[in-house]
N, C-alpha and C positions, 0 to 999 in steps of 0.2 A: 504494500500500500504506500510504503513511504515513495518507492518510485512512481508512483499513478501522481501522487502527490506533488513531488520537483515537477514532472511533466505537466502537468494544471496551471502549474504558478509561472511555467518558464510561459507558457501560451496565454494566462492571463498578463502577463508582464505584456508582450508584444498587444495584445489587446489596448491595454492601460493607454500606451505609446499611442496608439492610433486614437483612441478616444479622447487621450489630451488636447492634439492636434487638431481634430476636428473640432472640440471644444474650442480653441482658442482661433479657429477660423469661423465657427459662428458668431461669436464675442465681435469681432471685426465687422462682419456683416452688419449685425445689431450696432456697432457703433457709426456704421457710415453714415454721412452725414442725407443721405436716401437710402436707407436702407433696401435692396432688393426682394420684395416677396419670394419669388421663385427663389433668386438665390438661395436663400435661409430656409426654405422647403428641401431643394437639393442639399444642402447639409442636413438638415433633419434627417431626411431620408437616408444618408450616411451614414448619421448616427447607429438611426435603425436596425438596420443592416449587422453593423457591428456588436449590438446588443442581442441581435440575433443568432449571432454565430456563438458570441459569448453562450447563451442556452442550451444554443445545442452540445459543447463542448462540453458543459455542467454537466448536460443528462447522459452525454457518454461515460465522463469519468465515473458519475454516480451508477452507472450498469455496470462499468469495468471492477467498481470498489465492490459492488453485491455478490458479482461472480465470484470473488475471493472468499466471500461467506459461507459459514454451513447454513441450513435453512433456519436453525434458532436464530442465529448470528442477523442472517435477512431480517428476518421480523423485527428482532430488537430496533436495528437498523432505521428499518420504516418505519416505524412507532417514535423512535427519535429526530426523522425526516419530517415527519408529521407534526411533531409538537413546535418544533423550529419554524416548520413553514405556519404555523396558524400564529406563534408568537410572532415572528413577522410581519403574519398581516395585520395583526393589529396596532402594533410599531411604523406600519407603514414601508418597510426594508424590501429589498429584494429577496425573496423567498427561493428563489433557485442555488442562491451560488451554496455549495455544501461549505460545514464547518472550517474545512482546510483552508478555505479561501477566508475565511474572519479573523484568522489568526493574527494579530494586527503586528505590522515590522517594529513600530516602536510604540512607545505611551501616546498615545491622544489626550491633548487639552478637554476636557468636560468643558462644556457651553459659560460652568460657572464661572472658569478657568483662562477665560479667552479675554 
């Protein structure tokens, strides 16, 4: 699992990379001093796209991580998939990306903190 793992994180890293980018190309658009509708649709749509892929990469690693389970091992699994995704939704969070990927690189400032 730890290698299913590196592999996630090296593929969300290049994810990150792309999504910064287009972030910081719709930021621009939004700052023009006309901003172009279409334009900032075409980035949206980019965005999209990329968010898109992001999901499906989730839902792979998360079938790659289950196959390595025995079947108690599965359920527990989903049952902890489960509780994650309903706390999330009501946190508001993205609910796909598995645990691995929450694991934060350093301390985050708290809101209080900022």
């Amino acid at each position: 699992m730890d290698r299913l793992r590196a592999e996630l994180h090296e593929r969300m890293e290049t994810f990150g990379t792309e999504m910064r980018r287009l972030r910081k190309a719709f930021l621009e658009l939004l700052d023009s001093p006309e901003p172009d509708p279409q334009a900032i649709n075409q980035k949206l749509s980019e965005m999209g796209h990329i968010q898109s892929q992001i999901q499906r990469v989730v839902a792979d690693h998360l079938l790659a991580e289950k196959r390595l389970l025995s079947a108690d091992q599965q359920s527990k699994y989903l049952e902890m998939l489960k509780r994650r995704f309903q706390r999330e939704d009501h946190h508001g969070t993205a609910a796909i990306a598995p645990l691995s990927l929450r694991v934060p690189q350093g301390r985050r400032p708290r809101d209080s903190e900022r």
